[in-house]
LUMMAR-377132 format. One record per residue (C-alpha): residue number from 1; residue in one letter; x negated, y negated, z negated. Coordinates in steps of 0.25 Angstrom, whole numbers, plus 5000, padded with zeros to 4 digits. Last residue first. Example, Ala and Ser with C-alpha at 12.3 -4.5 7.8 and 13.67 -1.06 7.14 Angstrom:
BEGIN
<atom resi="2" resn="S" x="4945" y="5004" z="4971"/>
<atom resi="1" resn="A" x="4951" y="5018" z="4969"/>
***
This chain:
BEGIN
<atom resi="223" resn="X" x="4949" y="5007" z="5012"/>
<atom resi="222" resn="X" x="4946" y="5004" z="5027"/>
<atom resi="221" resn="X" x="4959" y="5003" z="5033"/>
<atom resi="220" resn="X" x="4964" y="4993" z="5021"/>
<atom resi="219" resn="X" x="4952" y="4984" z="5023"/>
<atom resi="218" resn="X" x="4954" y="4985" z="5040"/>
<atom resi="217" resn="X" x="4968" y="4982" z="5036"/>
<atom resi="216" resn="X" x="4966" y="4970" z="5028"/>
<atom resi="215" resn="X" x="4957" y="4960" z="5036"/>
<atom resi="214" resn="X" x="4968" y="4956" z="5043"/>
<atom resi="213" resn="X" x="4972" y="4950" z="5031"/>
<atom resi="212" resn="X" x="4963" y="4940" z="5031"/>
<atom resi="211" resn="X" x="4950" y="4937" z="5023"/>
<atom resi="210" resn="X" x="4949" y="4951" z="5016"/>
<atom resi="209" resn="X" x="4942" y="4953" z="5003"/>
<atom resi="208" resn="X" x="4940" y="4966" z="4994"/>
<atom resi="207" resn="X" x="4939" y="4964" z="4981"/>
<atom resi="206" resn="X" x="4930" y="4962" z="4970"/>
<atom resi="205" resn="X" x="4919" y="4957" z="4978"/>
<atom resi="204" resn="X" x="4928" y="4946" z="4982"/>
<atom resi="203" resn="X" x="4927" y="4937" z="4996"/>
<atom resi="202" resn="X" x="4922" y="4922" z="4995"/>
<atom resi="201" resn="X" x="4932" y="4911" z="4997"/>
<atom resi="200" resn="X" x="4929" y="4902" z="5010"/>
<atom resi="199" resn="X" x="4936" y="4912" z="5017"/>
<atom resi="198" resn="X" x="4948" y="4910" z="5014"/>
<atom resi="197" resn="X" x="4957" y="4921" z="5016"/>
<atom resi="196" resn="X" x="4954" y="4929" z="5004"/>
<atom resi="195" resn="X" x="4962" y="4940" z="5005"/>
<atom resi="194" resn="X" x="4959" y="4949" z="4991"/>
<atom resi="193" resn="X" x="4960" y="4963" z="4992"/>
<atom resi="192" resn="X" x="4966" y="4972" z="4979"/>
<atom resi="191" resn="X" x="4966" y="4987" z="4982"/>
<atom resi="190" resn="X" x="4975" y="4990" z="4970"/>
<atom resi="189" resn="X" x="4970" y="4994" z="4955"/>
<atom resi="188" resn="X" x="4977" y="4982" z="4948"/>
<atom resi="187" resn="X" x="4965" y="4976" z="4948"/>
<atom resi="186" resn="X" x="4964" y="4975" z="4962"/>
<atom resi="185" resn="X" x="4977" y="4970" z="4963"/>
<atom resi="184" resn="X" x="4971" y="4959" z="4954"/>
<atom resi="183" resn="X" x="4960" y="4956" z="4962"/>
<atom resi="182" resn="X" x="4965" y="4955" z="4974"/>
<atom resi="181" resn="X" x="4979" y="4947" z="4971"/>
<atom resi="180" resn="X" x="4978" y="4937" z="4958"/>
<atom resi="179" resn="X" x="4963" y="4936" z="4959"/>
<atom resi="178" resn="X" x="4958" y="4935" z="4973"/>
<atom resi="177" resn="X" x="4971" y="4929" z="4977"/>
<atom resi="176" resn="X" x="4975" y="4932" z="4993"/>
<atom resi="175" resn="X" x="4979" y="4944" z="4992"/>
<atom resi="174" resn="X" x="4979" y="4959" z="4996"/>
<atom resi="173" resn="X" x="4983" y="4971" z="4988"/>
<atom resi="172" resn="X" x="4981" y="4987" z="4994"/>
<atom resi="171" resn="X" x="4987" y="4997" z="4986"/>
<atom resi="170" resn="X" x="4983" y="5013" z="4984"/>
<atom resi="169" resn="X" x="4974" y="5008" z="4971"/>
<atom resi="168" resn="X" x="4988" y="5005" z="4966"/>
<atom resi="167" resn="X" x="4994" y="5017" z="4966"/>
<atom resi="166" resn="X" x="5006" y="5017" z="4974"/>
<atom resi="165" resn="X" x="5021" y="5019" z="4975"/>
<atom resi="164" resn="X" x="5020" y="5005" z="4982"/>
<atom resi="163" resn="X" x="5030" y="5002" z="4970"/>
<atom resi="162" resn="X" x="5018" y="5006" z="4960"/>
<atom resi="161" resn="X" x="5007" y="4998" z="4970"/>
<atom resi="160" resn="X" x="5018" y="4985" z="4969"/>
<atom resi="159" resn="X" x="5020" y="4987" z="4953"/>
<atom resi="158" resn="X" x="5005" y="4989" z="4952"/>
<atom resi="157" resn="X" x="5001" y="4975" z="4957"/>
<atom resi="156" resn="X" x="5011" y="4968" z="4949"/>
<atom resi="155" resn="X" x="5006" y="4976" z="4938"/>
<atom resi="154" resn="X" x="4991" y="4971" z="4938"/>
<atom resi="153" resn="X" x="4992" y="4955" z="4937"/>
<atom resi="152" resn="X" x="4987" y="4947" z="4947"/>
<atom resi="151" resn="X" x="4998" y="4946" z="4951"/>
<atom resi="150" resn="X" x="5012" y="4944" z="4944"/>
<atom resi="149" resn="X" x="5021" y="4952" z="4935"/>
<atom resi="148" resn="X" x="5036" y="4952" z="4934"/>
<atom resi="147" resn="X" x="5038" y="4963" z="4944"/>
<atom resi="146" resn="X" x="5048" y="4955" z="4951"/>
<atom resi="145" resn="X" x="5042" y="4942" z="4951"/>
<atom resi="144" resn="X" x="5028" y="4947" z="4955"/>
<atom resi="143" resn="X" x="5033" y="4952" z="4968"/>
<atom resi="142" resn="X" x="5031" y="4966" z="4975"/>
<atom resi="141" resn="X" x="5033" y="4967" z="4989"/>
<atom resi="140" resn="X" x="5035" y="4978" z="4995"/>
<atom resi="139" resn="X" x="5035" y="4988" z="5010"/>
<atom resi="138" resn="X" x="5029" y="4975" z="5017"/>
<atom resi="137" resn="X" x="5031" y="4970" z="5031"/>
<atom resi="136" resn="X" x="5046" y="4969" z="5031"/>
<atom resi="135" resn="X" x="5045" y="4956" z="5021"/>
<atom resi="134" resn="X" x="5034" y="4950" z="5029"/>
<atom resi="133" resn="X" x="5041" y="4942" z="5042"/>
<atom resi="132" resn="X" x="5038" y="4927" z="5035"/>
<atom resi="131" resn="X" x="5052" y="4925" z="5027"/>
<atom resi="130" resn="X" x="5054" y="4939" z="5021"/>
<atom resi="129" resn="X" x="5039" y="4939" z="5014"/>
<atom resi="128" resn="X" x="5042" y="4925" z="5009"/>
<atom resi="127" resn="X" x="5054" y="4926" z="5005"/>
<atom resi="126" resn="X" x="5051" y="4941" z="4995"/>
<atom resi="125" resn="X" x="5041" y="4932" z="4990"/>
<atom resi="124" resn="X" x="5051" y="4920" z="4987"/>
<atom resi="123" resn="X" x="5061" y="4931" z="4980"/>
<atom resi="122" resn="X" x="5052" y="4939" z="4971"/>
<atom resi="121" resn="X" x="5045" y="4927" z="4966"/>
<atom resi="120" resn="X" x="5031" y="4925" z="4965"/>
<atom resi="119" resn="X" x="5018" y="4936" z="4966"/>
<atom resi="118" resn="X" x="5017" y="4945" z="4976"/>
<atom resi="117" resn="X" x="5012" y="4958" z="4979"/>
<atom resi="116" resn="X" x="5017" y="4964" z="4993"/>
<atom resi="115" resn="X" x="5017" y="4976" z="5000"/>
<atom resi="114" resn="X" x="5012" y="4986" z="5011"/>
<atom resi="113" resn="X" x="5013" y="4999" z="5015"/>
<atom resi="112" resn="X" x="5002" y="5002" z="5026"/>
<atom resi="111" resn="X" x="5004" y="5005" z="5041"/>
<atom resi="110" resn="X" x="5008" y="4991" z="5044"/>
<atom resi="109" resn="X" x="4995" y="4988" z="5038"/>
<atom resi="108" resn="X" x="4989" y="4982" z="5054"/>
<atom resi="107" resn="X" x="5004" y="4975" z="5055"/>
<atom resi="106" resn="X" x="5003" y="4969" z="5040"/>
<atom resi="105" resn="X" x="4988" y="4963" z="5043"/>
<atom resi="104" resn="X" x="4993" y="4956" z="5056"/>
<atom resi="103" resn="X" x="5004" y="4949" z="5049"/>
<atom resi="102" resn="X" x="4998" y="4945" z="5039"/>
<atom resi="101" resn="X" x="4987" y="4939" z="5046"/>
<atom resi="100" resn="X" x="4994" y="4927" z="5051"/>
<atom resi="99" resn="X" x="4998" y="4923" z="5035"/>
<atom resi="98" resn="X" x="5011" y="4921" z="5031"/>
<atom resi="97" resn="X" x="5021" y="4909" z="5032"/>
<atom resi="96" resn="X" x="5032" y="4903" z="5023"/>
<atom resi="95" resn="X" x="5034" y="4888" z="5029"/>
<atom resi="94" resn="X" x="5049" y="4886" z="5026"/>
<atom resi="93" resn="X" x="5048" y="4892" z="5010"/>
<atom resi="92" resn="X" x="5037" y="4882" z="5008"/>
<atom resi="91" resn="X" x="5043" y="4870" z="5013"/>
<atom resi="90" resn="X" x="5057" y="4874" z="5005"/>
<atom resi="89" resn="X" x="5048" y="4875" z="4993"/>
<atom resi="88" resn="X" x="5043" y="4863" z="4993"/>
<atom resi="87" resn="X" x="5054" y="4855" z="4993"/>
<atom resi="86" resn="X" x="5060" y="4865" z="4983"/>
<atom resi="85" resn="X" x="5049" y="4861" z="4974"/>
<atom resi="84" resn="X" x="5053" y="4846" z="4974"/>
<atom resi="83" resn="X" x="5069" y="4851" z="4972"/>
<atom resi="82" resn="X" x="5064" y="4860" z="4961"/>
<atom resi="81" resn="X" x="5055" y="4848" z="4955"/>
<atom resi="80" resn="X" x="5068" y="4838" z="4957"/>
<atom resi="79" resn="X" x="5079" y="4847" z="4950"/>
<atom resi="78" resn="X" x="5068" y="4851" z="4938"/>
<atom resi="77" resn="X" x="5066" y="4836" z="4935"/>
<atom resi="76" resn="X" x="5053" y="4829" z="4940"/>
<atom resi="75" resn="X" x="5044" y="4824" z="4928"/>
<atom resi="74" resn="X" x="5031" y="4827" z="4935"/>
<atom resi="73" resn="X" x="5030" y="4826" z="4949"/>
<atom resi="72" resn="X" x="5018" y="4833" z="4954"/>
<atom resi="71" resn="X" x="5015" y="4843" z="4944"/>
<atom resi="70" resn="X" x="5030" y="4845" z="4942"/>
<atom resi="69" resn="X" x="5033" y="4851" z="4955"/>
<atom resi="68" resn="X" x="5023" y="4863" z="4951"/>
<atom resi="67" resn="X" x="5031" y="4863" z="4938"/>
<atom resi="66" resn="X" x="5044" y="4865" z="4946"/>
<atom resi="65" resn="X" x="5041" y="4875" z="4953"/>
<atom resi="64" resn="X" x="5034" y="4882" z="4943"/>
<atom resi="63" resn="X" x="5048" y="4880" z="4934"/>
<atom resi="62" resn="X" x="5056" y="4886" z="4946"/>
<atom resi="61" resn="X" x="5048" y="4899" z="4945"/>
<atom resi="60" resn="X" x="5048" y="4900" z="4932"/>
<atom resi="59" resn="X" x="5038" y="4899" z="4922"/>
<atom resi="58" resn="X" x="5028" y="4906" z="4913"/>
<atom resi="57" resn="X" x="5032" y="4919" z="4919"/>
<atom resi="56" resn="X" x="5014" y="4922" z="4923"/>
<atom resi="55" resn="X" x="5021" y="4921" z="4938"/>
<atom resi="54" resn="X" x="5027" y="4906" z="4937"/>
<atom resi="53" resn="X" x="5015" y="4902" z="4928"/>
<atom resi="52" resn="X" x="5007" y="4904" z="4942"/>
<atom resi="51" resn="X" x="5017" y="4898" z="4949"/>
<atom resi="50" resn="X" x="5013" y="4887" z="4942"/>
<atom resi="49" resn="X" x="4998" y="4885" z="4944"/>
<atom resi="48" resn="X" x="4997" y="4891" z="4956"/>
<atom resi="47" resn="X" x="5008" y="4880" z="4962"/>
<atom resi="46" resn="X" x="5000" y="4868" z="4954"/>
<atom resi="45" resn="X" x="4989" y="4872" z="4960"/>
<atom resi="44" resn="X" x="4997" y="4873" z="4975"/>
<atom resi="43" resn="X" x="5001" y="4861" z="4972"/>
<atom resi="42" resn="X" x="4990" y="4854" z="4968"/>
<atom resi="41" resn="X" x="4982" y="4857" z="4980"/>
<atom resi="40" resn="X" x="4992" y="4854" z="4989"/>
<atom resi="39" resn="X" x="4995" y="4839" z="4981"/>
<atom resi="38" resn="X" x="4980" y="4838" z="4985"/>
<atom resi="37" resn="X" x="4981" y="4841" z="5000"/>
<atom resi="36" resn="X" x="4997" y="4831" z="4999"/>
<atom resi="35" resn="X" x="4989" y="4817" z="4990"/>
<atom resi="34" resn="X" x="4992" y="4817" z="4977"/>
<atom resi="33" resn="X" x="5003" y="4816" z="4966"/>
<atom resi="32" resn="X" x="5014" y="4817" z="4978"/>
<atom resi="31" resn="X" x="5027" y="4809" z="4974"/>
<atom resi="30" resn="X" x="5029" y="4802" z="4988"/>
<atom resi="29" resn="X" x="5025" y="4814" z="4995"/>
<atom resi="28" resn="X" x="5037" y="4821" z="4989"/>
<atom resi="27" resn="X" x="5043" y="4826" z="5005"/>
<atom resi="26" resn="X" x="5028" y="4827" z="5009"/>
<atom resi="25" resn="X" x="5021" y="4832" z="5001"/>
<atom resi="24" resn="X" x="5033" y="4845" z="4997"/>
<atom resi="23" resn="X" x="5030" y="4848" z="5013"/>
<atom resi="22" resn="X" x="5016" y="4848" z="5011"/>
<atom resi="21" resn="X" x="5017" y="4857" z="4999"/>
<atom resi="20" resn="X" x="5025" y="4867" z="5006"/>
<atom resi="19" resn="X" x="5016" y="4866" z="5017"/>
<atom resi="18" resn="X" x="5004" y="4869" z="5008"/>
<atom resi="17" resn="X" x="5011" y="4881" z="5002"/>
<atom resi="16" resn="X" x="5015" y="4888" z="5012"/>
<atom resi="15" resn="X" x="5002" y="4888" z="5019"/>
<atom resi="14" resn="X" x="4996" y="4891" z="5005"/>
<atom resi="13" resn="X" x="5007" y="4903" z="5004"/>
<atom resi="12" resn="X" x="5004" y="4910" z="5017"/>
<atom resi="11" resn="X" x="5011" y="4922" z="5014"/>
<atom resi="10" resn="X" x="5004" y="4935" z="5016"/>
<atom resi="9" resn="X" x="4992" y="4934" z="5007"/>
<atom resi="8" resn="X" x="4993" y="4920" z="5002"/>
<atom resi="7" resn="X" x="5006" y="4922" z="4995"/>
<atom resi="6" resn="X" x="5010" y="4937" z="4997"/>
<atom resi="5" resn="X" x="5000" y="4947" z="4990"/>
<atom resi="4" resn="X" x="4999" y="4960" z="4998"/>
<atom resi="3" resn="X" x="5000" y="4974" z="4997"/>
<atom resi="2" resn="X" x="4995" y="4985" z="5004"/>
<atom resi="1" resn="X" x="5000" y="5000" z="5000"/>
***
């Protein structure tokens, strides 16, 4: 069994993201804290930083939405941050895009079950794979909301290899994070491999490193 993380694996998240955020720059430029490239880099922290709390169950989905809004407009009511948010969310949901070498990569492991291992909400994941032409592709997909436990920790890891029907070290796991994806499906007892598509970022000894997923299928081949 090959599985694969979603956001930034499959699914072009940064892409998203930066147009979403664009979008949001222009409809509130009147209240930006900063000039558009910086308010990118803020928001994305400010996104890892919150959704983050999200999945340890420290807050709620809309509360990390609303707190990201927050750090740029202090002091806005609920109704106005969710209404801010939806701004963006709206750009972000209308430009969902995947990578151009996902496509290829799942046609030469057609013969291979695959799956997915994801961390967010059940409902948006499940959007996403639906919305860009991937839902048919994979056998599963396993989501953090649902099994109540997020990656890098183990048992997410083991749920999906358990309903694989599957020991672990007969699974394949590919991200885009070094820590959260490669290295804790590694610990977990899976094949963890880290995509590292840029590459101004040195490979890992620990693991093994490929630089596009067409990469994939010769390493799966030749284990």
């Amino acid at each position: 069994m090959i599985f694969f993380d979603l956001d930034g694996t499959l699914f072009d998240d940064d892409a998203n993201v930066r147009g979403a955020v664009a979008t949001y720059c222009r409809v509130f430029k009147a209240d930006l804290p900063c000039d558009v490239e910086a308010f990118q880099v803020r928001w994305r922290e400010a996104l890892e930083r919150w959704f983050d709390r999200y999945l340890r169950k420290e807050i709620s989905m809309q509360e990390q939405r609303r707190a990201r809004i927050r750090e740029f407009t202090p002091g806005v009511s609920d109704a106005e941050a969710d209404r801010r948010f939806q701004v963006y969310l709206d750009a972000y949901v209308a430009d969902w895009r995947i990578f151009d070498d996902v496509l290829p990569a799942l046609d030469a492991l057609r013969d291979h079950r695959l799956g997915v291992i994801t961390n967010g909400q059940i409902e948006q994941q499940r959007s996403k794979m639906t919305r860009t032409g991937l839902a048919g592709k994979f056998e599963m997909m396993v989501v953090s909301e649902e099994v109540g436990v997020p990656k890098p920790e183990a048992p997410i890891f083991v749920e999906a290899c358990r309903r694989a029907g599957l020991p672990p070290w007969d699974c394949w796991y590919i991200g885009d994070r070094l820590a959260t994806d490669a290295l804790a499906a590694t610990d977990a007892g899976l094949r963890g491999v880290w995509l590292n598509r840029n590459p101004a970022v040195p490979s890992d000894p620990r693991v093994p490193t490929i630089r596009s997923l067409a990469e994939l299928p010769a390493l799966v081949r030749a284990a």
